[in-house]
C-alpha positions in Angstrom: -24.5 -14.7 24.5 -26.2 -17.2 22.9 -24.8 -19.4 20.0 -25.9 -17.5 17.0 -24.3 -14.7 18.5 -21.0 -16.1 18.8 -21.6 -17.3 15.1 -21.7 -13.7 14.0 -19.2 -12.4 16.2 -17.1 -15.1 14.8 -18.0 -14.9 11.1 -17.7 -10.8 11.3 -13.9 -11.0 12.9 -13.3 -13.4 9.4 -14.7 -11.1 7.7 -12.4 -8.2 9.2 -9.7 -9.8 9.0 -10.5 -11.1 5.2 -10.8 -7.4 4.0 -7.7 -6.2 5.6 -5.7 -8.9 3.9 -7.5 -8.3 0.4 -7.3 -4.6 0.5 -3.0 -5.1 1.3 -2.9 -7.6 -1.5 -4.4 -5.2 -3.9 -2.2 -2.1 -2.7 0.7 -4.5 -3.2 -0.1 -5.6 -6.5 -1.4 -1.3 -7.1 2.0 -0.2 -6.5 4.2 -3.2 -8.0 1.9 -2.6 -11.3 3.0 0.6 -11.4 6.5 0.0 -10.4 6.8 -2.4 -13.5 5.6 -0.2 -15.9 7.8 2.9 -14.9 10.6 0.2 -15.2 9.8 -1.3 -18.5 8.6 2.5 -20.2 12.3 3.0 -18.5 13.9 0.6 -20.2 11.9 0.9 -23.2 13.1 4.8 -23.4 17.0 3.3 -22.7 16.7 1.4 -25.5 15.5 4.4 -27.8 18.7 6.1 -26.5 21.0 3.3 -27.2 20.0 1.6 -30.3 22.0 -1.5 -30.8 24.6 -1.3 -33.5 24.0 -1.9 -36.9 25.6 -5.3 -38.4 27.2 -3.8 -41.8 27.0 -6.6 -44.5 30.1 -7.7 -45.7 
């Protein structure tokens, strides 16, 4: 194989490897976007249920 060859094998491995780390990154940050906003719309909904108490004047 000549050099050029080993180049592309080379450069096409990186680029494997590249995509398989970007595409878990972006499932990661998919799902942990989602996870924060079913926690904060859950929280959000809490609070709805549980107004704080009202300070009566004196």
């Amino acid at each position: 194989m000549n050099q050029s060859g080993i180049s592309l094998a080379f450069v096409l491995r990186a680029l494997r490897c590249f995509n398989a780390a970007a595409f878990a990154a972006l499932a990661f940050f998919y799902f942990a976007s989602y996870s924060l906003a079913v926690l904060l719309f859950d929280s959000l909904i809490e609070k709805m249920r549980h107004p704080p108490a009202q300070m009566k004047s004196p």
